[in-house]
N, C-alpha and C positions, 0 to 999 in steps of 0.2 A: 221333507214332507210337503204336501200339497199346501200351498195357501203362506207360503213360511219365506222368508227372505234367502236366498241360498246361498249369500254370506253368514249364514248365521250357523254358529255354532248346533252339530246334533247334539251334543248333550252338553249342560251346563250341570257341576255336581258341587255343591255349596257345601262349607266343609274341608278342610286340608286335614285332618287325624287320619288313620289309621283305616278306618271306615272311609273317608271320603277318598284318600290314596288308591285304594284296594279297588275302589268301584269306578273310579279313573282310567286306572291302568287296564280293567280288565273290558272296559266298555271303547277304550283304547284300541285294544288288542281285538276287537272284534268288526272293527274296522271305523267305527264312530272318531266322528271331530270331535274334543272334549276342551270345554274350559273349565278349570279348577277354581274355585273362588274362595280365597281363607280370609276372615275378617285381623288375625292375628297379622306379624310381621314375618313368621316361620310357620313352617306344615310341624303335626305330630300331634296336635290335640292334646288330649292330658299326656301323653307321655312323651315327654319333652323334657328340657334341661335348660338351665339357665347360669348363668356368668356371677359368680359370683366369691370376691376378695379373692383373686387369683387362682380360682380353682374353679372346675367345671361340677355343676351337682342338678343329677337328677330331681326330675318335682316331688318325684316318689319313688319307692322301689319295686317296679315292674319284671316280674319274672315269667317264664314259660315253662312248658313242661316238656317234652319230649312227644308228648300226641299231640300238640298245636303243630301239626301239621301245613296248615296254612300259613299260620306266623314265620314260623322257618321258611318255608317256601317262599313266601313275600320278602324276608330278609335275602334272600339268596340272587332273585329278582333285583334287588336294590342293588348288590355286589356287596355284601355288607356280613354274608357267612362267617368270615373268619375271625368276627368281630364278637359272633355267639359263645358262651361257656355253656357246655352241657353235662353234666355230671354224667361219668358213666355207669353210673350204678345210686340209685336213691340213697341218698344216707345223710340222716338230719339227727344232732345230737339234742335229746330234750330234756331244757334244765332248767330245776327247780332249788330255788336255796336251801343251804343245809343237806342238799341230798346230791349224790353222785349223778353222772349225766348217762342218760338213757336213750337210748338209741332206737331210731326208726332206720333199718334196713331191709333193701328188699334182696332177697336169695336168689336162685337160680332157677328154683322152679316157677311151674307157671301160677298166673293170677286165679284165684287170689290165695294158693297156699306161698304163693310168695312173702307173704308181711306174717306167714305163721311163726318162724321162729323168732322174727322182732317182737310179734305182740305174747309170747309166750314168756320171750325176760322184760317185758315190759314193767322196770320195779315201780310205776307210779300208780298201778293200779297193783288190786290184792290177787291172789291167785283164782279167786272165783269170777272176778269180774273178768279178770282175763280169759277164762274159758266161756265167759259169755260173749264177750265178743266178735269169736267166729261165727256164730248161730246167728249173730244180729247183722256181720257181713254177708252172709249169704241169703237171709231174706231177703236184703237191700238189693243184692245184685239180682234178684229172681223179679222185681218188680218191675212194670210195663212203665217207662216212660213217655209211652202217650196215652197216659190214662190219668184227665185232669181232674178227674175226682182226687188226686194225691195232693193238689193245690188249693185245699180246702183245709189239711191240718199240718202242722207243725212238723217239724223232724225232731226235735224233744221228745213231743208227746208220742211218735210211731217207737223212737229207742226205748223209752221207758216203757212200753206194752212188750219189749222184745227182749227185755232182762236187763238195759241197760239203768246203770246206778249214774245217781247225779253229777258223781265222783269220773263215772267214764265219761259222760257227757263233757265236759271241761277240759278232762286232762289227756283226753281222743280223739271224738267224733268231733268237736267243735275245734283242736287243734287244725283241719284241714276246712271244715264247711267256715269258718269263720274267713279266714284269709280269702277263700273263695268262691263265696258268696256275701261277704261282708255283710254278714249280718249271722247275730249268733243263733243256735238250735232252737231256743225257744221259742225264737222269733220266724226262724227262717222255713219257707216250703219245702214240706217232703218233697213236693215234685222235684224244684230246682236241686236240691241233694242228692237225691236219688238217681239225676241223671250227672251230675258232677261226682259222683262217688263211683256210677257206675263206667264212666269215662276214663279218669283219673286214677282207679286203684283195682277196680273189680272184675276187668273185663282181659285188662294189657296188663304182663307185669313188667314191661320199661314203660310205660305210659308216664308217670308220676316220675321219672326223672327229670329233676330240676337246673335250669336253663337262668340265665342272664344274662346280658351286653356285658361288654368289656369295656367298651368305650361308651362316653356320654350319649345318651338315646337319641340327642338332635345331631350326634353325627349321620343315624341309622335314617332315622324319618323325617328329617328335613333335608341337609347336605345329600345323602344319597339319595332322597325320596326325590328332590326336587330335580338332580340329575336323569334319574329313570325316565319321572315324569315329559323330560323333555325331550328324550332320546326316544320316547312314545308318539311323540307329536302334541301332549298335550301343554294346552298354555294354563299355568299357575300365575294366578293372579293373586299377590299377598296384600296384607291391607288394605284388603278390599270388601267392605261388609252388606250385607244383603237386607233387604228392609222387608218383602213381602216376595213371594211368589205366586202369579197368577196363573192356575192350569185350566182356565175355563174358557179362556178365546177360542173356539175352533180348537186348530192341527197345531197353535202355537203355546209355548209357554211362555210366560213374559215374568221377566226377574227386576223389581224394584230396587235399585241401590242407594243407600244412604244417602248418597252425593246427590239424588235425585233421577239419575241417568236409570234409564232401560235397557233390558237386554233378551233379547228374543233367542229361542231353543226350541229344538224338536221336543225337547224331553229335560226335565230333571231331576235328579237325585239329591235328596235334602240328607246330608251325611252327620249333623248335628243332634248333642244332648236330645231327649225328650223332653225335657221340658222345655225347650225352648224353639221345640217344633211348632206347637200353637199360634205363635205370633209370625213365625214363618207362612202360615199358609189359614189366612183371614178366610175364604171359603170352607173349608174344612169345617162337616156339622157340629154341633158344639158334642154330640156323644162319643166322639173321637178326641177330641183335646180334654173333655171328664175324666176321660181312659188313660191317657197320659201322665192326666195329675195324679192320679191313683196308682203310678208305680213310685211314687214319693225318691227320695232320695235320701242316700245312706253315705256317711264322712269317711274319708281314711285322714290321718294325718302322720306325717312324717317327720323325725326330729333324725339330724344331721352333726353329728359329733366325731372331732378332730381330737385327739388325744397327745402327749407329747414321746408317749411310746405304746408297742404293743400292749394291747390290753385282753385279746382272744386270739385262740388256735383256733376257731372256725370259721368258714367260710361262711356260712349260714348258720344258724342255732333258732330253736323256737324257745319259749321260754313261758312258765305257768307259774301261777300264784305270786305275780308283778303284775304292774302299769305295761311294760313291754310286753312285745309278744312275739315278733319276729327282726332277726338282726343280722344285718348281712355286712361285712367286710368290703367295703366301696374303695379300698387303698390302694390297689391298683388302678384304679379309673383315674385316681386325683395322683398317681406319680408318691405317694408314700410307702413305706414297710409295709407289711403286713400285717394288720390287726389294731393299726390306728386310726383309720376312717372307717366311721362306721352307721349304716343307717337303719334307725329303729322305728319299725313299719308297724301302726295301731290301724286296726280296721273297724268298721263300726265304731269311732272313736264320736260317738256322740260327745260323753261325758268332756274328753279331752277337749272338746272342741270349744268347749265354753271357758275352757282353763287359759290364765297367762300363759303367757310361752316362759317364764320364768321360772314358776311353780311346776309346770309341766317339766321343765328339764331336771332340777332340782327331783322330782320325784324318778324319773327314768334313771337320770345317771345313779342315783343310789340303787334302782334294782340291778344294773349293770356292775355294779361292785359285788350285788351278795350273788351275782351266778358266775363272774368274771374274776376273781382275787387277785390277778393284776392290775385291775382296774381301781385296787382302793391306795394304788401308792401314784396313779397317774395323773396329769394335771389337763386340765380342758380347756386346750388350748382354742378351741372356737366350737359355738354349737348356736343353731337357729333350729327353725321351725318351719316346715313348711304345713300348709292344711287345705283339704279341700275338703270346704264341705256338703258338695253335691258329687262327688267321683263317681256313684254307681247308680242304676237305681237301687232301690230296697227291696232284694230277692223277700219278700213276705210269704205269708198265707193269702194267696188270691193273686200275686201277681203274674203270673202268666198266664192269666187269660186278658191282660192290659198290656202285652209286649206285640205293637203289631207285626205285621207282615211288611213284606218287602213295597206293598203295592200301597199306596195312600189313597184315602179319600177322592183326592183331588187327579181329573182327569191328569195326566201322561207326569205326575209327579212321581218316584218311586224314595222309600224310606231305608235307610242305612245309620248302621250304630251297634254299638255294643247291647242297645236294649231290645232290639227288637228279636221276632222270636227264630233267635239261633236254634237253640236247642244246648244252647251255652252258657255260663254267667258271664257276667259282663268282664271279660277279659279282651286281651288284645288278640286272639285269637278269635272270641266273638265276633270284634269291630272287623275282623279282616273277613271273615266271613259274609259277615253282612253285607260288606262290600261287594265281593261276588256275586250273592243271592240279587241282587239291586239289580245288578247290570244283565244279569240273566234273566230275570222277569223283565227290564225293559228291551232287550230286545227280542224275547218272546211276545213284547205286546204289539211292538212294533213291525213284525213279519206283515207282508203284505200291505203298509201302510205308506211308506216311500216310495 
């Protein structure tokens, strides 16, 4: 660019996740010099793994679907395909104590009488609710997701107009909008629903088959990420943290470093949290970082139990009227049997968040006995906790119209992340999105300017 040091990197993307990966490589691929800058010591952002008493354990349990298209695509990029599990056919057992386990599968035909004959033995609901149910899926799939009047009320209060009972809300519609917008139906935007429902179950019927690594996530998005990245030409710089970005010089951007040090770019992409955009970019009007604060943030937390033998025949299980809610079979990642490492994924875990990690497990491991009955003669041989409690923002009533665009405020900055407005929730298919969308508005802004 005119006025610009021409040792200097064209784009600097702050950020090593998923989000900042995604818009690296693809701003890379476009013929752009790229320096990657992560404040961590490893790339992957929240979904990452850490070392821990001889065994390797995800932060969390991050799963895909079958329509994350992108996600795969970037895993495949990585060289890290064969590393994916993908169900080939949707099939989650849902259990509740005292009562036999009940099954979400999706048939043969297409979406969405695909999930008819699941939700027709559906025994957790009564036979009326369950004939309500189609009625209330097929409004859902009939509504405009770009009509933000739908981000005004609730997805509760549109099921309950639609014949749904409080009883389906819980033991249904909120088994899926919860895990995937992390935040429950009463709370959570029609819009946001509405366009995850109609993604995920209403449109495609292998959409909603379920996906997970094999191996620890920081093989996939640090180890291979950081291999790609270099075989791209981009330079990843780790521990390295960024203090400010200024995009009002002229044709330059100039990047504050902790250490004190500067660094001049054509262009940058800020690939970090929302809330911690603000202090990244001191120019930026303050009705823009207001905007930000107002997509709040919402907890998951993760607890990680080691058993001394099998304790489950499933692979995945979701689970209703417990502390637990979803549980996945992690025993082959960590080299045991089957059905003795196991990771019990809370979403929207406010409540837990404020709980000891003591009492918290004490109360999980016992819902894990009344839907597991192997589980009450096994002994626990290790179990922690992991929590975050900013992982998403908080899909609300109002919040996407606070999810911005790819383009920020601040002259030649551009914005990347799971929060900004995919047309996604905040998933890793989001973040890889984002990334894209980033690098394709800056060098659409950039045409005719070098």
């Amino acid at each position: 660019m005119r006025g610009r040091d021409a040792a200097a990197p064209d784009v600097v993307v702050v950020g090593g996740g998923l989000a900042g990966i995604s818009a690296a490589l693809s701003a890379a691929d476009a013929g752009a010099r790229v320096v990657l800058l992560e404040k961590r010591s490893r790339l992957g952002g929240a979904a990452a793994s850490v070392f821990r008493r001889g065994r390797w354990h995800d932060n969390g349990q991050h799963v895909f679907l079958r329509c994350c298209s992108a996600y795969r695509s970037l895993i495949a990029r990585l060289g890290g395909e064969q590393h994916l599990f993908l169900q080939e056919r949707l099939e989650v057992p849902v259990l509740r104590p005292g009562r036999p386990p009940q099954w979400i599968r999706r048939s043969s035909l297409p979406a969405p009488l695909h999930l008819a004959e699941a939700i027709a033995r559906y025994g957790h609901l009564c036979a009326v609710e369950r004939l309500r149910v189609g009625a209330a899926a097929w409004a859902l799939r009939g509504l405009d997701g770009d009509d933000c009047s739908l981000d005004q009320r609730t997805f509760a209060s549109w099921l309950h107009e639609h014949g749904q009972s409080d009883r389906a809300v819980d033991c249904l519609w909120d088994l899926i909008a919860l895990p995937t917008l992390n935040v429950r139906a009463p709370e959570a935007s029609l819009l946001a629903a509405a366009r995850t429902f109609r993604m995920g179950l209403l449109r495609d019927a292998t959409a909603a088959d379920i996906g997970w690594a094999t191996v620890p996530l920081s093989r996939l998005h640090n180890d291979l990420a950081r291999d790609a990245l270099a075989a791209a030409g981009v330079s990843a710089r780790l521990r390295c943290r960024v203090a400010a970005v200024d995009g009002t010089s002229g044709d330059a951007v100039r990047l504050l470093l902790d250490d004190g040090s500067r660094l001049e770019a054509g262009a940058a992409i800020v690939a970090v949290p929302h809330y911690a955009v603000p202090g990244l970019l001191p120019a930026a009007p303050p009705e823009f970082a207001d905007g930000l604060r107002r997509l709040g943030v919402s907890p998951i937390v993760n607890l990680h139990l080691h058993y001394d033998r099998s304790v489950t025949p499933f692979a995945v299980a979701a689970c209703l009227g417990t502390t637990a809610q979803w549980v996945f079979d992690r025993s082959a990642m960590v080299g045991s049997e089957p059905g003795r490492s196991l990771v019990v994924s809370l979403s929207a875990a406010d409540d837990c968040l404020r709980l000891a990690a003591a009492p918290l497990l004490d109360r999980v491991t016992r819902d894990l006995q009344r839907v597991f009955p192997a589980a009450r003669g096994a002994a626990l041989l290790e179990a922690h906790v992991t929590r975050a409690p900013r992982a998403t923002f908080r899909a609300a009533v109002g919040s996407d119209a606070h999810r911005a665009g790819s383009r920020s405020p601040v002259p030649g900055v551009f914005l990347a992340g799971a929060w900004t407005a995919t047309g996604w929730p905040a998933t890793m298919e989001g973040a890889v999105l984002s990334g894209r969308a980033a690098a394709q508005a800056l060098a659409e802004g950039q045409e005719g300017v070098c």
